[in-house]
C-alpha positions, 0 to 999 in steps of 0.5 A: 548178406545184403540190408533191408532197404527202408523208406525214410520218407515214407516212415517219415512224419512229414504231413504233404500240403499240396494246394493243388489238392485244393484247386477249385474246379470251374471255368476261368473267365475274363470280360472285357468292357471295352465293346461296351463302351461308346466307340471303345472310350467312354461310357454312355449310361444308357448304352451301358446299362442296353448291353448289360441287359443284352448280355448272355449272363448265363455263360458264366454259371459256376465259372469265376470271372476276371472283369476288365477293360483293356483299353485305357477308358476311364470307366466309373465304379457303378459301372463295374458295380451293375456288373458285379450285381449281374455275374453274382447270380451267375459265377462262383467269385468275381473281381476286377482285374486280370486272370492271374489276379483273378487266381490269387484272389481264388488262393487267397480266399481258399487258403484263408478258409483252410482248417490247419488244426491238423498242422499244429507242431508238424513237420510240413511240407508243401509239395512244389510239383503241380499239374494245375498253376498254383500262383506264387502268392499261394505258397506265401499265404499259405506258409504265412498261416502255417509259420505260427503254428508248425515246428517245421516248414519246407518246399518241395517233394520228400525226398528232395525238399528244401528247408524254409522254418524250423521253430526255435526251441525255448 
C-alpha cells in the first residue's frame, strides 16, 4: 500500500519575497559628460550650458539615468545640478554615478517604500533565483527591515533554503 505523497513546502506557512516581483520596469541609461567638456578636460561655463540646451532630453522619458563623467575631469557640482534639472522632466530617478550605482538606489528607494505589514511574526523567505539582476545591497535592505519584525528569515527557494534569523523566543 503506498503513502500519499504530501507537499510540505507547498502547505508550509512561509510567505515568498521575491524582489524581482518588485523590479521597476524602465529603460537603464547612462550619460556620460566628458563630450561635454572642453576637449574632454575641463568645463566652459558657456559651452556647457550650449550642449545642455542642444541635448535631446527627451531619449530618457520614463527611463532611469546613471550620470558620470568617465575621464578623470574635474567637474563642479552646478554643473551636474543643471542636468539634474534637465533629466527631472524626463526620467523616473537619476544619480550621479554608475549603472550598478544607479541600481541600488533604485532597490534602495524600492525596498524603503515596501508595506511589510503582511510580514509582521512570519516565517520568510527571500527567493534568491531571479531572471532580472537584483543588486546584492538589496537583499541587505531588505533583510534589514524585515529582521525586527518577522519570526524567521531565509535565503533561497523552499524546498532548498538556507537559514539566516530566527527570533529569539523571551
Amino acid at each position: 500500500m503506498s503513502k500519499e505523497i504530501i507537499n510540505r513546502v507547498s502547505n508550509s506557512k512561509l510567505i515568498t519575497i521575491d524582489l524581482e516581483d518588485f523590479y521597476p520596469e524602465g529603460k537603464r541609461h547612462v550619460l556620460d559628460i566628458k563630450d561635454w567638456l572642453h576637449e574632454g578636460l575641463f568645463l566652459k561655463e558657456k559651452e556647457f550650458r550650449s550642449n545642455i540646451n542642444n541635448f535631446d532630453w527627451t531619449k530618457f522619458n520614463g527611463g532611469y539615468v546613471a550620470v558620470l563623467c568617465s575621464n578623470e575631469a574635474i567637474v563642479p557640482t552646478w554643473a551636474y545640478l543643471l542636468i539634474a534639472i534637465k533629466l527631472k522632466s524626463n526620467c523616473i530617478k537619476n544619480v550621479v554615478g554608475d549603472l550598478n550605482y544607479l541600481e541600488k538606489f533604485i532597490f534602495k528607494d524600492l525596498v524603503n517604500s515596501m508595506d511589510l505589514s503582511l510580514f509582521v511574526d512570519k516565517a520568510v523567505i527571500i527567493k534568491g533565483c531571479t531572471k532580472k539582476s537584483i543588486p546584492v545591497d538589496a537583499y541587505f535592505q531588505i533583510v534589514d527591515r524585515l529582521k525586527p519584525i518577522t519570526k524567521t528569515i531565509m535565503f533561497g527557494e523552499a524546498c532548498s533554503s538556507v537559514p539566516l534569523y530566527k527570533k529569539k523566543n523571551n
